[in-house]
C-alpha positions as protocol buffer text, in pm:
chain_id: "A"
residue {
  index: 1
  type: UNK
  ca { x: 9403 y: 9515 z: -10131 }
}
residue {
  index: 2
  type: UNK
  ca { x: 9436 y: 9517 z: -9718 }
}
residue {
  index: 3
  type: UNK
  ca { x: 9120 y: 9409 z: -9565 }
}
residue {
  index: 4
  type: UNK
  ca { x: 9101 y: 9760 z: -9369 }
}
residue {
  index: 5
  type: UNK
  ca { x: 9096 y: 9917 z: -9700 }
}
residue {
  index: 6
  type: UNK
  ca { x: 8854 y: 9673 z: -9814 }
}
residue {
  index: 7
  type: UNK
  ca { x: 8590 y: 9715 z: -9499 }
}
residue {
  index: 8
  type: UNK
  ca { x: 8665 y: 10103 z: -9599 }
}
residue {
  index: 9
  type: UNK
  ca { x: 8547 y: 10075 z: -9932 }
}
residue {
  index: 10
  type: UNK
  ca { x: 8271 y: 9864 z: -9809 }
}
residue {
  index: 11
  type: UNK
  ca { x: 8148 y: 10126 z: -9561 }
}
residue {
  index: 12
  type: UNK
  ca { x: 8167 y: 10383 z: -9790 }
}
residue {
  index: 13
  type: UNK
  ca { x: 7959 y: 10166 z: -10075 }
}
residue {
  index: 14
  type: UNK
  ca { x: 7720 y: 10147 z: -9800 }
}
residue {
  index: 15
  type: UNK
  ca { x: 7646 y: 10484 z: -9690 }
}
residue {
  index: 16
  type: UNK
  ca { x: 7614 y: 10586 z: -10030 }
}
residue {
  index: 17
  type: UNK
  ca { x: 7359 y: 10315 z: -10087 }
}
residue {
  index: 18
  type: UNK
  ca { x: 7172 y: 10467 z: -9773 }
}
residue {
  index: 19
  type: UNK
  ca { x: 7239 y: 10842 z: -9891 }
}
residue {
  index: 20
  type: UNK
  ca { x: 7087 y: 10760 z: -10219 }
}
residue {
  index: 21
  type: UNK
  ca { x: 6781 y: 10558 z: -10074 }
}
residue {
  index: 22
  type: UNK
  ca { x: 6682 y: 10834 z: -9813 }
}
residue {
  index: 23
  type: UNK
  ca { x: 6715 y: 11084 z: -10117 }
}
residue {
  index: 24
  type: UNK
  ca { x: 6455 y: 10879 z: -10267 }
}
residue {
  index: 25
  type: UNK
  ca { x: 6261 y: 10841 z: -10036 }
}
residue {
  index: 26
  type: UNK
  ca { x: 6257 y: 11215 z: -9927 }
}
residue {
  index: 27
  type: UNK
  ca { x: 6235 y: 11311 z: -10290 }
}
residue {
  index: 28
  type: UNK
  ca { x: 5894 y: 11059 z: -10328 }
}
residue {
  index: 29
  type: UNK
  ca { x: 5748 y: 11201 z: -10061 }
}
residue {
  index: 30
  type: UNK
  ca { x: 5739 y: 11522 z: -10123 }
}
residue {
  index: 31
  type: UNK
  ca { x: 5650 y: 11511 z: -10482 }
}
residue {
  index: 32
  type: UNK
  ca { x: 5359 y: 11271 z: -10414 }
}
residue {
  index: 33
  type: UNK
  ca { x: 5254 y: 11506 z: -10114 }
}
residue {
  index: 34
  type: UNK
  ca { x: 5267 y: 11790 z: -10394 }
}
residue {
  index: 35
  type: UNK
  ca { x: 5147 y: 11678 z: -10711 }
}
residue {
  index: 36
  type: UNK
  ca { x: 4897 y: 11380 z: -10604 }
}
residue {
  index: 37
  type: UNK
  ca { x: 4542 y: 11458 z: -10420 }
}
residue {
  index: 38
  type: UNK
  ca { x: 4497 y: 11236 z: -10092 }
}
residue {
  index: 39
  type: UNK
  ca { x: 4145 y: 11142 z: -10222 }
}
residue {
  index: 40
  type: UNK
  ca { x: 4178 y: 11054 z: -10582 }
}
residue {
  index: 41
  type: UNK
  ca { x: 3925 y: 10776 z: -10803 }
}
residue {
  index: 42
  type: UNK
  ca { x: 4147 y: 10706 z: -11140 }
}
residue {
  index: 43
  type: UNK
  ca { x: 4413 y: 10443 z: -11146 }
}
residue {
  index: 44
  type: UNK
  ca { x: 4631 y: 10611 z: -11393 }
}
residue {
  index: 45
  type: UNK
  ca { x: 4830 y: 10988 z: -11336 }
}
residue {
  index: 46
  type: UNK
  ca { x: 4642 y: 11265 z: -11458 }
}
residue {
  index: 47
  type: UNK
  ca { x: 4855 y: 11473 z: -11749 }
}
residue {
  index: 48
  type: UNK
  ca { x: 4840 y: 11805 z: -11506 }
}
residue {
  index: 49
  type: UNK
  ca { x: 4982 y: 11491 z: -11170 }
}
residue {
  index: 50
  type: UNK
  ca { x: 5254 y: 11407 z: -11454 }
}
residue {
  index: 51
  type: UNK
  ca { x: 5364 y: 11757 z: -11510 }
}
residue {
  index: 52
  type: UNK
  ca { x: 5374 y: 11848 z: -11172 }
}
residue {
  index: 53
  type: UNK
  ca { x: 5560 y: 11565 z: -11065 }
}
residue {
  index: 54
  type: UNK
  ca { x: 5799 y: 11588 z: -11356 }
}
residue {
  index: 55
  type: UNK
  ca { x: 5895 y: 11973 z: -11200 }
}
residue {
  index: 56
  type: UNK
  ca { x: 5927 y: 11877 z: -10827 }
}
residue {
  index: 57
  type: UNK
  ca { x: 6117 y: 11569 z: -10948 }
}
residue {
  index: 58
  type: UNK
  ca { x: 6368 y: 11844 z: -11180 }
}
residue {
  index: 59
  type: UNK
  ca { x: 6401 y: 12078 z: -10933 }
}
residue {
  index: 60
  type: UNK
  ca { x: 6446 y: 11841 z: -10608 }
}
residue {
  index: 61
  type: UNK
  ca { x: 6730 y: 11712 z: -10769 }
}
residue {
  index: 62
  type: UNK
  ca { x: 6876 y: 12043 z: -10902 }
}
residue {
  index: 63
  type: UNK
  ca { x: 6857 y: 12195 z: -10515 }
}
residue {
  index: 64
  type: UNK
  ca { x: 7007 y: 11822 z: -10428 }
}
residue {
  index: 65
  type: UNK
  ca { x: 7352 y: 11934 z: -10668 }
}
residue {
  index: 66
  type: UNK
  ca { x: 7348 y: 12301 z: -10589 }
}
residue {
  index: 67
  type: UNK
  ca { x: 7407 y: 12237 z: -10212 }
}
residue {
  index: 68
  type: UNK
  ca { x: 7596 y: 11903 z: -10306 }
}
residue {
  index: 69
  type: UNK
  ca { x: 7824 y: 12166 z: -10452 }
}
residue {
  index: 70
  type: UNK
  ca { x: 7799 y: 12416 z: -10199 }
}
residue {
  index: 71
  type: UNK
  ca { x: 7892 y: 12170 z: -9945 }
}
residue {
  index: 72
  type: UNK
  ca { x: 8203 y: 12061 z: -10111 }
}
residue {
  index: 73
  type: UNK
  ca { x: 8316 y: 12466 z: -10147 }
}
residue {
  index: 74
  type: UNK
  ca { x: 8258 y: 12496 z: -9765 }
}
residue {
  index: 75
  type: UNK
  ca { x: 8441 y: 12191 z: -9714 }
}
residue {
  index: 76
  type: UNK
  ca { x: 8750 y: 12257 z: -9903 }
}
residue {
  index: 77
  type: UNK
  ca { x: 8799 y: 12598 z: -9777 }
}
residue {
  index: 78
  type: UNK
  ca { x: 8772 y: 12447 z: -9405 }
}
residue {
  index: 79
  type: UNK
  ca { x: 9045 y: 12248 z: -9495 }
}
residue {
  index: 80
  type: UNK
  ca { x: 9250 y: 12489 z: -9665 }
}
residue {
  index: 81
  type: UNK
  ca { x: 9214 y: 12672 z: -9383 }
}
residue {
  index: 82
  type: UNK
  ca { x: 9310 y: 12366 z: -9173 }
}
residue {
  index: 83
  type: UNK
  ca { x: 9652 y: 12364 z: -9373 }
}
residue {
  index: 84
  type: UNK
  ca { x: 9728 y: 12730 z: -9309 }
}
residue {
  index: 85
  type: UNK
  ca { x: 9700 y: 12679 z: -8924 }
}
């Protein structure tokens, strides 16, 4: 493999790496925000802290593929309009 491609692939590896951290981290903070009381005196999660955090986990990655998938439609009709031009 050419070293360009390689440095490519390397990039690419890399922004996904970064992608998927900032999804984390954007997907931790706003289910902790939700879910966990600022002020709070036991160690462990609650069952009702579980739950909740169990849904905003489920449906901040279900909103993550729906416009992961949305994107990807706009996308290929741009470029299919692209070809026609």
């Amino acid at each position: 493999m050419a070293q360009t491609e390689q440095q490519k692939l390397q990039l690419i590896q890399d922004l996904e790496i970064e992608m998927m951290a900032d999804m984390y981290n954007r997907l931790t903070s706003a289910c902790h925000k939700k879910c966990i009381p600022p002020h709070y005196s036991d160690a462990e999660i609650a069952k009702g802290e579980a739950v909740c955090l169990d849904r905003c986990v489920a449906k901040f990655l279900d909103i993550h593929e729906r416009i992961g998938k949305k994107l990807g439609q706009l996308s290929m009709q741009d470029e299919e309009l692209l070809k026609k031009k």
